[in-house]
C-alpha positions as MATLAB code, in Angstrom:
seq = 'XXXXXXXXXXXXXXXXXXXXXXXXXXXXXXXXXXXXXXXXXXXXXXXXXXXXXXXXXXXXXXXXXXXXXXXXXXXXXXXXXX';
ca = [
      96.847   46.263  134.230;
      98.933   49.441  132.979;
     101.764   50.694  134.814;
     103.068   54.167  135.524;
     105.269   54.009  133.177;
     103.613   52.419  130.632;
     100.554   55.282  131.649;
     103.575   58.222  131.449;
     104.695   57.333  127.784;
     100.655   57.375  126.340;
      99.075   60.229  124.412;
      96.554   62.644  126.375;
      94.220   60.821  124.655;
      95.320   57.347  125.327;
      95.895   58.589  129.476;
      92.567   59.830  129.541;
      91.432   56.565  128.299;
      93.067   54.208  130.705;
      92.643   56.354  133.642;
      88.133   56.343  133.238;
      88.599   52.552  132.021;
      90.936   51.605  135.514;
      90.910   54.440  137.711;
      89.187   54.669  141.312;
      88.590   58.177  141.870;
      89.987   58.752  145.614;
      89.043   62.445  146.415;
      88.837   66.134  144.826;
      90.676   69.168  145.868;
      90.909   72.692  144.439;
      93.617   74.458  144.047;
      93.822   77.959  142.468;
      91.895   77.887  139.145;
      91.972   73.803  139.003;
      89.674   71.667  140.429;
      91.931   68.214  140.782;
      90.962   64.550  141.239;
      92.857   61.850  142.223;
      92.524   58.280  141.154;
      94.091   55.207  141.843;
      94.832   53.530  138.716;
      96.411   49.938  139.201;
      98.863   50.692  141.594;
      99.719   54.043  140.819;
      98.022   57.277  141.136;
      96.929   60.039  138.874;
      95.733   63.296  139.706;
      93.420   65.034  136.638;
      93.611   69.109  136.714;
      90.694   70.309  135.206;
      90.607   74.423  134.627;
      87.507   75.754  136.084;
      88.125   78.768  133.296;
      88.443   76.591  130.419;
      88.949   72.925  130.092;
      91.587   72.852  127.668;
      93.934   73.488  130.607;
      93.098   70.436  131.333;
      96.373   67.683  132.470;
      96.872   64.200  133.759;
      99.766   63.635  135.900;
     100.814   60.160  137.502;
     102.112   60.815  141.326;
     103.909   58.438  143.466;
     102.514   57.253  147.183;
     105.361   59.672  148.214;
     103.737   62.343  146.387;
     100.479   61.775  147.756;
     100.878   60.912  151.188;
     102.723   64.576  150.983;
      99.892   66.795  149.033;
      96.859   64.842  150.691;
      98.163   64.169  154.097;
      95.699   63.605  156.441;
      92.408   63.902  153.706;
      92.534   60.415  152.841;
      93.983   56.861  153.971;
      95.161   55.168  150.672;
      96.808   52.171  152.919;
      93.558   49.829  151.645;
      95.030   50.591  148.040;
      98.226   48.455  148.500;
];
């Protein structure tokens, strides 16, 4: 079981990795020219930005439940995830 931190200090690589090995995927959103999923990944959660234009604008980022309960609001219930 990796942690966020542990998660935040791994290559792009090694986050990509660890997030399709562990991660629940919770939802998908789009914003802009992204198309963004969000996993739960042990007990932390990581959103993947994917560029509809060109995937090498692609990025992992790990968010806090403050962070999601604020950008997701009332799309999902992540309460079963802790």
């Amino acid at each position: 079981m990796i942690t966020r931190t542990e998660f935040d200090d791994l290559t792009a690589l090694e986050k990509a990795y660890a997030l399709f090995e562990e991660g629940d995927e919770l939802d998908t959103r789009q914003e802009g020219d992204f198309r963004i999923k969000l996993y739960l990944v042990s007990d932390f959660f990581v959103e993947l930005w994917v560029g509809s234009n060109n995937a090498h604008d692609s990025k992992l980022l790990s968010l806090s439940e403050d962070e999601v309960l604020r950008i997701y609001d009332e799309r999902i219930d992540i309460s079963p995830a802790f």
